[in-house]
VEXMI-529707 format. One record per residue (C-alpha): residue in three letters; x, y, z. Coordinates in pm, whole numbers, plus 50000, padded with zeros to 5 digits. Example, Ala and Ser with C-alpha at 12.3 -4.5 7.8 and 13.67 -1.06 7.14 Angstrom:
ALA512304955050780;SER513674989450714;
This chain:
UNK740747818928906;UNK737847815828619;UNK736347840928442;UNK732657859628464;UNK730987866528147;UNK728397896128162;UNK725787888427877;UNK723347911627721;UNK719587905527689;UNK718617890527362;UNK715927919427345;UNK718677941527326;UNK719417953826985;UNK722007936926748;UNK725347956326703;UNK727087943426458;UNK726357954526074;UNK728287941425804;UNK727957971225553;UNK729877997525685;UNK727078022925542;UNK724708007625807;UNK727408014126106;UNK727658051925978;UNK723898054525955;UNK723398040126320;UNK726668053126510;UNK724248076626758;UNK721908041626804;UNK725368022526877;UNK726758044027112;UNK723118041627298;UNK723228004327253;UNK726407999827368;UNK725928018727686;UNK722428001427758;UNK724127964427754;UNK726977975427998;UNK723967989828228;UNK721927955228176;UNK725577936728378;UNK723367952528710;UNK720767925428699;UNK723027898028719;UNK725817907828913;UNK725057886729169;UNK725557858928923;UNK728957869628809;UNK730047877129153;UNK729077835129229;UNK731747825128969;UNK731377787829035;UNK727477785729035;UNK725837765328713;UNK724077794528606;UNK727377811928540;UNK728907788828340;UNK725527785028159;UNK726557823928058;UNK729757819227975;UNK730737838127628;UNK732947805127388;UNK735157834827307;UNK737547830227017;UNK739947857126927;UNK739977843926530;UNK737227870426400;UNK737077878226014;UNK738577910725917;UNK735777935525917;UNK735727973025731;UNK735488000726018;UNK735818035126004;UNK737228044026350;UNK739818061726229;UNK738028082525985;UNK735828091126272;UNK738988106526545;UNK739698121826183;UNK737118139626140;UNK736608151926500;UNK740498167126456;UNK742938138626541;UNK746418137826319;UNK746318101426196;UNK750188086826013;UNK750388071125692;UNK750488037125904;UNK747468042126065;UNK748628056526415;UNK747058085526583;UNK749698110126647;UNK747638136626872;UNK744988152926932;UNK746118180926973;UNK745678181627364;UNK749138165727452;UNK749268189627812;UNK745748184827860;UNK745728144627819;UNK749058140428042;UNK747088157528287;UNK744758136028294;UNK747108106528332;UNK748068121528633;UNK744828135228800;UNK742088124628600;UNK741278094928302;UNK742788088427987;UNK742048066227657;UNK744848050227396;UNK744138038727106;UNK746798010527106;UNK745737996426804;UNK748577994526608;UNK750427975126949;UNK750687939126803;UNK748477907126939;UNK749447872626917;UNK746907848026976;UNK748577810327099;UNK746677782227115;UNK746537745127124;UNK746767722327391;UNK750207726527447;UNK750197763927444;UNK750887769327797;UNK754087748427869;UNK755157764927517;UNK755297798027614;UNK756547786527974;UNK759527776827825;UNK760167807927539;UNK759657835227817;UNK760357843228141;UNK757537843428342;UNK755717810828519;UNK752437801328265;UNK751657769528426;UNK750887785728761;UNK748377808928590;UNK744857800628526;UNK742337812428298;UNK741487848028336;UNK744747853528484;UNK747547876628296;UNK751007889028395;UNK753977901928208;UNK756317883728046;UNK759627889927865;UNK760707878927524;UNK765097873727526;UNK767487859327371;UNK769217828927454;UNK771997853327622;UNK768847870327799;UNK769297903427569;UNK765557915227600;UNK763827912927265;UNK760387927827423;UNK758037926527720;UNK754577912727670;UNK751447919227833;UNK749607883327891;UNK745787871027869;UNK744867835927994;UNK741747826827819;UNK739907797227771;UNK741387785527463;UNK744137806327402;UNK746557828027560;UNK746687863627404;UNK750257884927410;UNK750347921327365;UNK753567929627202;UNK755287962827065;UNK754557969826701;UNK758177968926538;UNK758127936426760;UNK755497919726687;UNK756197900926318;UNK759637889826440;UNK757907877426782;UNK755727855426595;UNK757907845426357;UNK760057832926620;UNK757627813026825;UNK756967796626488;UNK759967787526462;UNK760327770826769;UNK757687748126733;UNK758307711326725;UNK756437686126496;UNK754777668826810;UNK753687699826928;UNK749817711426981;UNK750017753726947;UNK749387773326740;UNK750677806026640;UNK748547838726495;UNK748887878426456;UNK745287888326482;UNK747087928826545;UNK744447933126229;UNK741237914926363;UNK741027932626667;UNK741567972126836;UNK742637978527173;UNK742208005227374;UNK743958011827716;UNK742108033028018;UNK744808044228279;UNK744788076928569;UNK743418078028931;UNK739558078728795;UNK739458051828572;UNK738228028928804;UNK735068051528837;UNK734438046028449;UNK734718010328472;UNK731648016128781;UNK729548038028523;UNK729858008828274;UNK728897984628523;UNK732037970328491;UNK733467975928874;UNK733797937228925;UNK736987942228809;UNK738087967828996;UNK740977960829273;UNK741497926229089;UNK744787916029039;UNK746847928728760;UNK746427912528426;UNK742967897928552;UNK740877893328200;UNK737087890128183;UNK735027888627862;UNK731667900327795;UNK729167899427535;UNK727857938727407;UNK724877933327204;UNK726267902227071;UNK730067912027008;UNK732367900027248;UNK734997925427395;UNK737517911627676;UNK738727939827989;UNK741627934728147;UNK743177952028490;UNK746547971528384;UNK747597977728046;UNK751227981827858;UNK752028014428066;UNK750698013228421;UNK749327983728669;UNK746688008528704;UNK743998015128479;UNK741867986228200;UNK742517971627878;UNK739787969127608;UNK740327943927363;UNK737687943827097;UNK736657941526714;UNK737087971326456;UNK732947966726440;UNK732867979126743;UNK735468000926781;UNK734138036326731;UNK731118030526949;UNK733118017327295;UNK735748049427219;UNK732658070827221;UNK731328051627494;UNK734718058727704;UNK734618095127601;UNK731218104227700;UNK732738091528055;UNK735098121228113;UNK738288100727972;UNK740588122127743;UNK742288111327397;UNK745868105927429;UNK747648099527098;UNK751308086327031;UNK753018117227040;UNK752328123327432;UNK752538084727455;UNK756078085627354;UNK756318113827652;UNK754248093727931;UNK756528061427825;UNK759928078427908;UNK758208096328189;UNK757168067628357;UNK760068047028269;UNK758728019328021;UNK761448006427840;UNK760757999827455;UNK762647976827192;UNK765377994527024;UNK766058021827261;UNK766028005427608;UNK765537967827483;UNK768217959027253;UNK771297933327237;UNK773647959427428;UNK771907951227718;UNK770017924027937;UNK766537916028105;UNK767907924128460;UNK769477954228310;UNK766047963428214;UNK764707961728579;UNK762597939828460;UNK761677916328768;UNK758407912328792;UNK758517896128422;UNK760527867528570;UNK760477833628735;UNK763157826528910;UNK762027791029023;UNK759807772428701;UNK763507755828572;UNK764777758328243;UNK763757782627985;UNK765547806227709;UNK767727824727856;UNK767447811128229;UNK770787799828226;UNK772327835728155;UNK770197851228430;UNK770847828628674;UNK774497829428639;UNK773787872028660;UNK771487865329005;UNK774037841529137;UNK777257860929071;UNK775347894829139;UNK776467902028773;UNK774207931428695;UNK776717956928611;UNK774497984228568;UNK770847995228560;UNK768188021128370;UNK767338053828576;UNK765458080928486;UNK767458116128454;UNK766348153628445;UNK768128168328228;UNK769148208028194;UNK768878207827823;UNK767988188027525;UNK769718154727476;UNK770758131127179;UNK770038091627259;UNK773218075727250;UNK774878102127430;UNK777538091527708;UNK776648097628059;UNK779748104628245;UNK780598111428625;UNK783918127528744;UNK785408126728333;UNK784348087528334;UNK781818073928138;UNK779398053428314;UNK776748049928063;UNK774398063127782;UNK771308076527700;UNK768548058727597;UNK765938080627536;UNK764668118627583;UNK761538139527577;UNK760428175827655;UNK758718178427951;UNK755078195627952;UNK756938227427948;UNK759368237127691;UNK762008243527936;UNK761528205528099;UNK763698175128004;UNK763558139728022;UNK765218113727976;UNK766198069628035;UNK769438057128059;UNK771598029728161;UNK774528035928405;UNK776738016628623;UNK775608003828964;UNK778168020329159;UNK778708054328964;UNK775468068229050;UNK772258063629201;UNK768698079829308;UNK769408123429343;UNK772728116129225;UNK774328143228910;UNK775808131628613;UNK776558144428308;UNK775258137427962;UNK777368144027647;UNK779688172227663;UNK777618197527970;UNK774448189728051;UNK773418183928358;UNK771478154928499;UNK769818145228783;UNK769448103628825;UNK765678105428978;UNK763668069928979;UNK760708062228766;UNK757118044628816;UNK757398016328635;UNK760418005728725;UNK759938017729115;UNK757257984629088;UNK759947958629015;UNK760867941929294;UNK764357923629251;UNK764957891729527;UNK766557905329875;UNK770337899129823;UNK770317872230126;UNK768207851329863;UNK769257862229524;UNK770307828629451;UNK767787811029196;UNK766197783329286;UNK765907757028996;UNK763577726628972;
């Protein structure tokens, strides 16, 4: 698969400003701007829908993900219209939480993901090098192509999952922030003298945004961006808005449904404005943290850790079982072979409040532990991950957590989408 590249009319007006007294003065112009380029994509869809013709590669953006750090105020603008920002730089809420989790549900959402890490690889030999430190195929991919990937250990304890852009000239992860220095610090590591990749956080030189619910495809319409819509998952595009590139991808960290927006801090305010005046609501970390337990995404330190491995995780769709030998691929095929997973993450509805790290027991025999918990959108809801055993419990099954509460094993989204081998075939087959 290659990529389309929309590009904007030179007549259309310049948007980037390197004195961040400019961008203040001409936010209202930008957001006008920014809306007018997406509308221009109309008169030459035909040309992006003809991906091989000359004229499309005559439009093709040389996108590089390497931009100079540039002073925004993005933040100070969600500030200012009542968003709670943290010391690091996070937006905690908005103080819709209800209202936004709503919308995940029946209507359209925006997270600012910004402080998720990105690691740009690239080099010539960035493909088989990430083929071999993860556990999904790369060299079947093409560019514009994406899937999910897992980072493990060499005993296939899951370090993280990353979300995975093939571009041109690099391939771009999307990592979890407390992951993201060690990630990269690893795959440094790793690299050989002979070897042609290179390794970069660029978390700072770029903002993303992710655009998830059942109408989000009808923003990515109004914004003349419905090419991508019902493209496969992790399918990347770029596309030059009034001369700064910003790249859309289909999915994001939490859902196979929904966009990414990856773009500079230049241009960061004007494309959240931009998604905004589209119906989407603000969603901030604190309901984040909800929707991620909620829908079953496990995260590094509480469901991701050494106590437990990638097929533990449910974790499938991360994972090649036939590209041969990577880190880790020797564990996990031993655990597919010998039907060695022991036990397995579940959601559970809980009847009160719950400490992580709790046991889960069945019958006075503990079975497994509690990841993670949340209040539900009412006070008197609660949520929560854990792992337990295989054969202790399964899907309506009760358990209990800690000393009395009562749980209910129920199954959640994101995990509902892996799909594990059929048992006849579980056996790995290796090149």
């Amino acid at each position: 698969m290659t990529t389309a590249t929309a590009t904007a009319p030179p007549c259309v007006a310049h948007l980037v400003s390197h004195s961040t007294a400019r961008l203040q003065h001409s936010r209202a112009a930008l957001l006008l701007h920014l809306n007018a380029a997406f509308r221009t994509k109309k008169t030459t869809k035909n040309n992006l829908s003809s991906r091989n013709t000359s004229s499309t590669i005559a439009a093709a953006l040389p996108f590089e993900l390497s931009p100079p750090p540039i002073d925004h105020d993005f933040l100070d603008s969600v500030t200012a219209e009542g968003a709670k920002v943290s010391e690091e730089g996070i937006i905690e809420t908005f103080e819709n939480d209800d209202e936004a989790l709503d919308a995940f549900d029946n209507g359209v959402v925006v997270m600012d993901l910004s402080h998720f890490g990105r690691i740009r690889a690239s080099g010539d030999d960035r493909i088989q090098f990430l083929h071999n430190q993860t556990t999904a195929n790369f060299e079947c991919l093409s560019e514009g192509q994406g899937c999910e990937t897992v980072f493990v250990t060499p005993t296939a304890r899951t370090i993280d999952i990353a979300y995975a852009w093939i571009m041109k000239k690099a391939v771009l992860l999307m990592v979890s922030p407390e992951t993201c220095g060690n990630i990269t610090e690893m795959l440094n590591k790793y690299i050989f003298f002979a070897d042609k990749v290179e390794i970069q956080d660029i978390t700072k030189q770029t903002c993303l945004f992710a655009l998830s619910g059942p109408k989000s495809s009808e923003v990515m319409a109004n914004l003349n961006l419905g090419d991508l819509v019902g493209q496969p998952y992790g399918t990347n595009r770029h596309y030059n808005v009034n001369g700064m590139p910003i790249t859309v991808g289909v999915g994001n960290i939490i859902s196979e449904e929904g966009f990414s927006l990856l773009t500079s801090p230049a241009a960061a305010d004007s494309v959240w404005k931009t998604l905004l005046s589209q119906g989407a609501i603000p969603l901030g970390s604190n309901a984040w943290e909800k929707l991620r337990i909620t829908q079953g995404r496990p995260a590094p330190g509480k469901e991701l850790t050494n106590d437990f491995n990638v097929l533990e995780a449910g974790l499938w769709n991360s994972i090649s079982l036939n590209k041969g030998c990577y880190k880790g691929q020797e564990t996990i095929s031993r655990l597919i072979t010998y039907d060695g997973v022991k036990q397995r993450l579940w959601g559970i509805h809980l009847s009160a409040p719950a400490e992580p790290g709790s046991p889960i027991t069945v019958n006075g025999k503990k079975v497994g532990k509690l990841t993670s918990y949340t209040t539900g959108r009412k006070e008197c809801d609660h949520f929560a991950l854990g792992y337990i055993k295989r054969k202790a419990a399964s899907d309506g099954d009760t358990v209990i957590v800690g000393e009395k509460i009562i749980g209910t094993v129920v199954n959640v989204p994101f995990l509902s989408r892996q799909s594990p081998p059929p048992v006849k075939n579980s056996g790995p087959r290796l090149n």
